[in-house]
N, C-alpha and C positions, 0 to 999 in steps of 0.2 A: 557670484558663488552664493550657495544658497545655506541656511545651515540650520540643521534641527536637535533636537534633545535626542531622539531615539530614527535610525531609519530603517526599516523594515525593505530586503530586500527578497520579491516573491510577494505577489496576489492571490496566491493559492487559499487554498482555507487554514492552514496555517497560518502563512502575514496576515490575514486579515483575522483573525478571529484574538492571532497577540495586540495588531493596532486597536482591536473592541476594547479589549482589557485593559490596555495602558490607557486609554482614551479615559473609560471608566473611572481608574483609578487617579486622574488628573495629573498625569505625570511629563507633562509637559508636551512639547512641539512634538509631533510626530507627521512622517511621511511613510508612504507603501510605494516600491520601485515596482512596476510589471508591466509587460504591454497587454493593452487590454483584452486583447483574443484571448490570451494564456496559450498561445501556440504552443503544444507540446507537453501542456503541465496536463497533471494527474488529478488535481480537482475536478476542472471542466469535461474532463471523458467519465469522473467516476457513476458506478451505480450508487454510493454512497448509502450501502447499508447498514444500519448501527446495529451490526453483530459484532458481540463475542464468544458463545459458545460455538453458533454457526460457524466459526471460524476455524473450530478445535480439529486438531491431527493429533495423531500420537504424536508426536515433537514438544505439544504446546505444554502437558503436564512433566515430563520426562525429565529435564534439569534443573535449575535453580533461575540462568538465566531467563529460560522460557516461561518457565513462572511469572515468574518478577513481570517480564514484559505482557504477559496475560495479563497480571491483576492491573498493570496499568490502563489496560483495555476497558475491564468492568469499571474501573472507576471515572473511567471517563463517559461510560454509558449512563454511569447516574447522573451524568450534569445534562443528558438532551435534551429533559421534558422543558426546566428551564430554560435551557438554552431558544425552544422554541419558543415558548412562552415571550419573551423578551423579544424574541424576533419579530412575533407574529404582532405584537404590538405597536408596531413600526409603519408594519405592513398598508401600502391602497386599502382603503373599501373596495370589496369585492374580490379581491386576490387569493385565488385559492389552496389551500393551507401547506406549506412549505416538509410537510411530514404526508409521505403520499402510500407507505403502508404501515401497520399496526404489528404484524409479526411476519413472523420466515416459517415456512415448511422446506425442510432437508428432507430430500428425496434419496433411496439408496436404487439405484438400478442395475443391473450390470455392464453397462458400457462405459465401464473405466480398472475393468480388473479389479483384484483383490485389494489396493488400496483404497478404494470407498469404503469397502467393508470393514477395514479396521478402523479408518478413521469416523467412521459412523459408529463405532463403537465406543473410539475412542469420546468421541462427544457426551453420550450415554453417561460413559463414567465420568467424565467431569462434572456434569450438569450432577450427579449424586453427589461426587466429590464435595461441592461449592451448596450441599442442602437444597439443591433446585428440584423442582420436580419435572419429571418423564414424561414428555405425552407424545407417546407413540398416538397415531392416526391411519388412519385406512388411506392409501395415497388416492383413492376411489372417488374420496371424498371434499377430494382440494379443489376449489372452484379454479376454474379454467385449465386445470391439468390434463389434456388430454392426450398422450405420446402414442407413438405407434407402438400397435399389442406386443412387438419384439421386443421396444425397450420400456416398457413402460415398468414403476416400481412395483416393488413389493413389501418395501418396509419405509415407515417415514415419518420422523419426528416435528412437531410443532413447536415451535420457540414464538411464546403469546409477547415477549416482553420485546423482541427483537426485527425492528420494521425499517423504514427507509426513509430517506430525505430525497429530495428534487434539489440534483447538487448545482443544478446551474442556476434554479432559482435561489437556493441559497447564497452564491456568493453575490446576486444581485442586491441581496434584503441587506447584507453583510456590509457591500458598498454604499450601500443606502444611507445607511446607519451612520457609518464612520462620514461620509458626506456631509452628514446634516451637524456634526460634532467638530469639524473641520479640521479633519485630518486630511491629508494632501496626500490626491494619487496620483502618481508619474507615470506617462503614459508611456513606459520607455524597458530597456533593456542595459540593465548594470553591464560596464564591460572591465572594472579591474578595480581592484580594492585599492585604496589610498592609505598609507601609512606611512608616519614618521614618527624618530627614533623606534621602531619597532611597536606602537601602537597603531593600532588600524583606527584612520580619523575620519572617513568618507568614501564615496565612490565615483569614479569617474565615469559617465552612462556611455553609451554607444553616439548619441549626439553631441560630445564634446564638452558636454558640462560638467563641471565637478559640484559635488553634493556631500555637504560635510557633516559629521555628527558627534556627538560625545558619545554614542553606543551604535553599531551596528550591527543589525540581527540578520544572519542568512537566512531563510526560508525558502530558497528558490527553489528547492524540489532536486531533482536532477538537472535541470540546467545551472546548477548552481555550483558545480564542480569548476566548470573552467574558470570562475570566479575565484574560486577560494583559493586557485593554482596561482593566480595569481599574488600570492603573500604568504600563503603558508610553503611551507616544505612537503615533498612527500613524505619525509618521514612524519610530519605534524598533521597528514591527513590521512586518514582511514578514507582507502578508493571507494567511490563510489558508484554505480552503475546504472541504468537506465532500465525500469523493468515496460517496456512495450506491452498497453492493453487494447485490443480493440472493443470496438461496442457499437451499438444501433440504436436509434431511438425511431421506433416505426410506430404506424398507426393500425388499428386492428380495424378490417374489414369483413369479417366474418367469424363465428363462434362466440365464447365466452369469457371477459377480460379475466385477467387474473387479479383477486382481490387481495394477495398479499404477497412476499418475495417468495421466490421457490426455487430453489438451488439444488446442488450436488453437494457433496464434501467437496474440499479441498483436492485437488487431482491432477495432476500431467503437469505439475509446474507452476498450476496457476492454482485460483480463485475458485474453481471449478463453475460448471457452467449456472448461469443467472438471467432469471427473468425477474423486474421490478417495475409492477404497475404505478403507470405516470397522472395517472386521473385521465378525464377525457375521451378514454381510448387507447392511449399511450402508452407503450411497455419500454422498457431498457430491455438489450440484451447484452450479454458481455459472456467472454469465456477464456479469455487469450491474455498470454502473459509472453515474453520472449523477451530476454536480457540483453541490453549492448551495451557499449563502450558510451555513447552520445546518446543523447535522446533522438528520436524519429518523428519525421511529421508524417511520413506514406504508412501503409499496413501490404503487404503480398494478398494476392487474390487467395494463396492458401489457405491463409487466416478467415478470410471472407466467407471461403467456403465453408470452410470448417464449423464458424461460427453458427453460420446460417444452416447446415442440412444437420449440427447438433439440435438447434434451437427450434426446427421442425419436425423432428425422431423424437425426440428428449421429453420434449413439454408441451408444444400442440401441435399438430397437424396440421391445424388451422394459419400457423406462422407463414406456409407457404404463400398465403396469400395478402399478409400484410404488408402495406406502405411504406416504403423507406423516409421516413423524414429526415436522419440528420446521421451522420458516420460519425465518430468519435475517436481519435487515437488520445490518449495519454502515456505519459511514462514517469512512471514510479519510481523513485530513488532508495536504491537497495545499496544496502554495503555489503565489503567482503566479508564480515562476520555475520549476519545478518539482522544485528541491532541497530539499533538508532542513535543519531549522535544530537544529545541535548545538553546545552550547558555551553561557559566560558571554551573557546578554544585556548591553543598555546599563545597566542598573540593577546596581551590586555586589548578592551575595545570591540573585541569582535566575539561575538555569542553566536553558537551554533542550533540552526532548528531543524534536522533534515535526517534523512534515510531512516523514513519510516515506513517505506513501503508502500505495503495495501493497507495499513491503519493510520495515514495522514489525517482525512476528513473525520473519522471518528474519532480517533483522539485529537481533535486539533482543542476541544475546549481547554481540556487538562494540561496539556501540554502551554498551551497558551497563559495557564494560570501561573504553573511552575515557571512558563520563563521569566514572566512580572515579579515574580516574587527573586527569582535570581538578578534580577536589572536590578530590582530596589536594594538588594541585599539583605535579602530576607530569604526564611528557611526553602528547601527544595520542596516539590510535594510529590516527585518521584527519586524511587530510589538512583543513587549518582554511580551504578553501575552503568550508565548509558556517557557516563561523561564523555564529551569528545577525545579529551586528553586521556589516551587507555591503550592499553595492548590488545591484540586482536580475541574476545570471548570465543572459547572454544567449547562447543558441547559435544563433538562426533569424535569418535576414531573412526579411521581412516575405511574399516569392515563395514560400520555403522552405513558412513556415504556412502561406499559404493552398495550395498543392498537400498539405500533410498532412493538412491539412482534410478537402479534396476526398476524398480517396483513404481515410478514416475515413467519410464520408459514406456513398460507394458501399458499402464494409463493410456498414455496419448498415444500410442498404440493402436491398442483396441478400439479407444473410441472414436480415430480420425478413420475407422473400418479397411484400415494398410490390407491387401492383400495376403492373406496367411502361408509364408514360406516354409513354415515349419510348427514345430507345439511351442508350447506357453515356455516350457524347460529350456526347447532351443536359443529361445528369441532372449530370454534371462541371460543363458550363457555368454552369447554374443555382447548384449549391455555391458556381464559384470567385466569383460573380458577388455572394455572398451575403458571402463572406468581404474578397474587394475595396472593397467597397463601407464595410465595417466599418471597415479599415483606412486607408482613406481618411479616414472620419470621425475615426478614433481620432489619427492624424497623429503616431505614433511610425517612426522607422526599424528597428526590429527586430521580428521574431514571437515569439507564443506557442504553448503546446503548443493540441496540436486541440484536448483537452479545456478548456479555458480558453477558448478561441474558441466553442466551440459551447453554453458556458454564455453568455456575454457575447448569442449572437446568440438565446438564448433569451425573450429582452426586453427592452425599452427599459431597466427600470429596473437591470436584469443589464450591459447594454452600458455604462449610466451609473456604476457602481457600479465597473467593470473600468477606466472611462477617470480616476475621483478615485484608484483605488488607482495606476494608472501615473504621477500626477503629482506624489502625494506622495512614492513611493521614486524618480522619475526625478533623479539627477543631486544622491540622499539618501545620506548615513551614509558610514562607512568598512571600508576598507580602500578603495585606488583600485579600479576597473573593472578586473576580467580584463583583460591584454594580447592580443594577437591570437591565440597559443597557446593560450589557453581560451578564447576568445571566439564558436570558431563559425565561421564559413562563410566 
């Protein structure tokens, strides 16, 4: 039996970027539990943008909660330049530099309905909101943006301050590091939290070993659920879900690389669509999000398609004829509320680092910092509305979702170019009428996010699965309910 001061379970850039930090700050033995693929984790498939306003939907300024988890966002964009700095210092002679664009152009086009356009709007007003300045651009003039003339933009903001990392070289420079500082990586898959009298002391791996600690940290992403089930209660855990991304990392054989990220808004559920130059030649592409119960290792040829005749309509022509180098599925760990759970869970011993979504990698310094400072027992350096121990945050009623719904529908809709049965009006009716119908059944007073709704109306056994998880945290755990100031609408 083996046994460490802190064990870090999840190689993502989460555990690894808390094992920097404690390592740092000399705080004894440490271990990272993962297998080394990260089969399935959401680091290794990310495009790994360090956007924040690039991010912005009307959702993001609208409540208190969504605040609060924004400003977590900027503040953890302040720590990159560092963050690479220190990396980069690590780094081979010759290795080429681990931050692989300098900013984002958001693109508005119309193949994604009316939701780009508010949420391009909405960006606009943030970016004033937060003193930033504006820099609309001629989308004419973005190096490598060439879309077909149907979909090409017409309006399109530059974000100078908001560029991208090379996430697979980064968690190599990450491993490096901790390597060389001897911290212990397990090449393995945790299979069941070890507790006694109700402290969590260890974990038992998948090969039979027990591995014991004075603290253990989950970070395992989404696979990190059936873990926790093992020792927590559902009422002691807010469900978590799997958000399925695909992506491509191909090489460019003809036309103009692109020298910085260039995106959509926010749209149909996901990320909205992204290309991010790899150096070399190399682009990411990514567009796809889809919610389940489990993490996924396959993707549907749907997604494939989708991804690929977006990423050659959308952003270059030229795409049709690049190289596939490497497929990519991750999956993202989303909860039912759609915050993040950081801090002590209900069990002394065991600390939570997980459902953060699509802002893992970019917050992972911050978050990283605050968990150090919570292992030592020292102050928070995020607000502890994210605590794991909480009732479920509510910011929608129930009108709210289903028009988000709607209006996410139309998105993926129009831009996966569906056959048109009817008008814009029709196609609305038909959503709200799906999502009404839901909430009727479901017989809570508040909504969920669209992605959560449109897993739920995925199938009876998904719909049923979504209405036991709202009745065990409904009216479960502590701290009290958000007041009306964070509550939402």
């Amino acid at each position: 039996m083996q046994y460490y001061d802190t064990l870090i379970i999840g190689n993502g850039a989460l555990g690894l970027f808390l094992a920097e930090e404690l390592i740092t700050r000399g705080s004894g033995t440490i271990a990272v539990v993962g297998p080394r693929g990260r089969e399935t984790g959401a680091s290794q498939a990310a495009g790994a943008m360090l956007g924040c306003f690039g991010e912005v939907t009307t959702e993001t300024l609208r409540t208190e909660p969504a605040r609060i988890k924004f400003e977590m966002s900027r503040a953890a964009h302040r720590l990159w330049p560092q963050v690479l700095r220190r990396l980069e210092s690590d780094a081979p002679a010759g290795q080429p530099p681990l931050k692989v664009a300098e900013s984002t152009h958001v693109v508005l086009n119309t193949c994604g309905s009316y939701l780009d356009s508010v949420n391009y709007a909405a960006m606009g007003d943030a970016l004033t909101a937060y003193g930033e300045d504006v820099h609309e651009v001629d989308p004419g003039e973005i190096v490598g943006y060439h879309p077909r003339a149907d979909q090409r933009a017409l309006r399109a903001l530059h974000l100078p301050g908001e560029g991208a990392v090379d996430a697979r070289r980064l968690l190599a420079a990450l491993e490096g590091r901790l390597k060389g500082a001897g911290v212990t990586l397990v090449d393995e898959n945790a299979e069941a939290l070890v507790a006694v009298d109700d402290r969590v002391c260890g974990v038992r791996l998948a090969n039979g070993v027990r591995v014991e600690a004075e603290t253990v940290v989950v970070a395992g992403g989404a696979r990190g659920t059936s873990l926790l089930q093992t020792a927590l209660t559902p009422s002691q855990l807010i469900p978590l879900f799997a958000g399925r991304g695909f992506a491509l990392v191909t090489r460019r054989v003809s036309g103009t690389t692109f020298e910085s990220v260039v995106r959509t808004p926010n749209r149909a559920f996901a990320c909205g669509l992204h290309v991010v130059p790899l150096g070399g030649g190399r682009e990411y592409l990514g567009a796809t999000n889809s919610v389940a119960k489990e993490p996924l290792t396959s993707v549907p040829m749907t997604d494939v398609h989708f991804l690929t005749q977006c990423a050659m309509q959308q952003l270059d022509e030229e795409v049709t004829h690049h190289e596939v180098e490497q497929w990519l599925v991750g999956n993202r760990p989303a909860t039912l509320d759609g915050f993040p759970l950081i801090g002590w869970s209900a069990l002394p011993g065991l600390y939570l680092l997980t459902g953060t979504y699509r802002d893992g990698l970019h917050c992972a310094p911050l978050l990283a910092a605050n968990a150090a400072n919570e292992l030592q027992g020292k102050e928070r350096l995020i607000d502890d509305l994210f605590t794991p121990v909480r009732r479920l945050i509510q910011t929608r009623t129930v009108e709210h979702s289903i028009e988000e719904y709607v209006q996410h529908c139309l998105a993926g809709w129009f831009e996966s170019q569906a056959a048109p049965h009817g008008s814009t009006s029709w196609l609305a009716t038909i959503y709200r009428r799906q999502a009404t119908a839901f909430y009727d059944w479901l017989g809570i007073d508040y909504g969920l996010g669209p992605d959560l709704v449109a897993y739920a109306l995925g199938s009876p056994h998904n719909a049923q699965e979504i209405r036991r998880s709202l009745r065990t945290h409904h009216g479960q755990g502590a701290p009290e309910p958000v007041g009306s100031a964070r509550s939402g609408d």
